[in-house]
N, C-alpha and C positions, 0 to 999 in steps of 0.2 A: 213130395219133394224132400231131399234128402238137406238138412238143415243145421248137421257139422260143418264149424267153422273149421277150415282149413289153413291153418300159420304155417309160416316156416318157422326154423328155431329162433329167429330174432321179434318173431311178431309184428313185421313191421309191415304188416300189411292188410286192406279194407278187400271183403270178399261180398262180392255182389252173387245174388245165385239168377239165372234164368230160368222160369217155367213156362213150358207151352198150355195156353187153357183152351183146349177144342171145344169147350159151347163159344167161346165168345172167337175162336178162331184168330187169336193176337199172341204174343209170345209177353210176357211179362217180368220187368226184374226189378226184384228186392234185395234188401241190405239188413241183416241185422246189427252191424258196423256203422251206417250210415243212417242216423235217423231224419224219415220223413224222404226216403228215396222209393219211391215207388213209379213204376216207367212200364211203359207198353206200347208194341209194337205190330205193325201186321209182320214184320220179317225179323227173322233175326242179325242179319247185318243194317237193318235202321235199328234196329233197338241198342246192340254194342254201339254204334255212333252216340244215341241220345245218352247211353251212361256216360260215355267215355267224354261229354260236355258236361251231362250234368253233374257228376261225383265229384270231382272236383270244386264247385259252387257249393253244394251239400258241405262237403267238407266245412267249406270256410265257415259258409252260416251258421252250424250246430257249433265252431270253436274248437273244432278237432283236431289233433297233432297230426300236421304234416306228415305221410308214409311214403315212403320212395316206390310201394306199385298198388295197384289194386288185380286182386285175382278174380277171374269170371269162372263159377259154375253153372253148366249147366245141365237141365235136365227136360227131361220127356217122355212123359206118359201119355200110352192110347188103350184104346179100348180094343182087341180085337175078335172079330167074331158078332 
């Protein structure tokens, strides 16, 4: 996974990354921004829903300055062959 944070010029914003993990077959997403956010999903439109409640809660519990967006990357590695 590719693990640059990605700001725009003001900063003012929390970047979640999503990776897919084929043993376990669930799409997964972390935050180096957001500590103790860790989320996983069989799909990736239930997983963006679970961040898009939970990041916001994360937020307040860690004491974090309110940011006007959070950005989603995401990513996807397979094996093939």
């Amino acid at each position: 996974m590719d693990s640059r944070k990605i700001k725009d010029d003001s900063g003012l914003e929390y970047v979640v990354n999503f990776e897919w993990d084929d043993e376990a077959k669930v799409w997964i997403a972390t935050s180096d921004d957001i500590d103790g956010l860790v989320l996983e999903a069989k799909s990736l439109d239930d997983l963006m829903q679970r961040v898009r409640t939970a990041a916001p809660e994360m937020i307040e519990l860690n004491h974090l300055p309110i940011r006007p967006s959070v950005r989603f990357s995401v990513n996807r590695r397979e094996k093939v062959g």
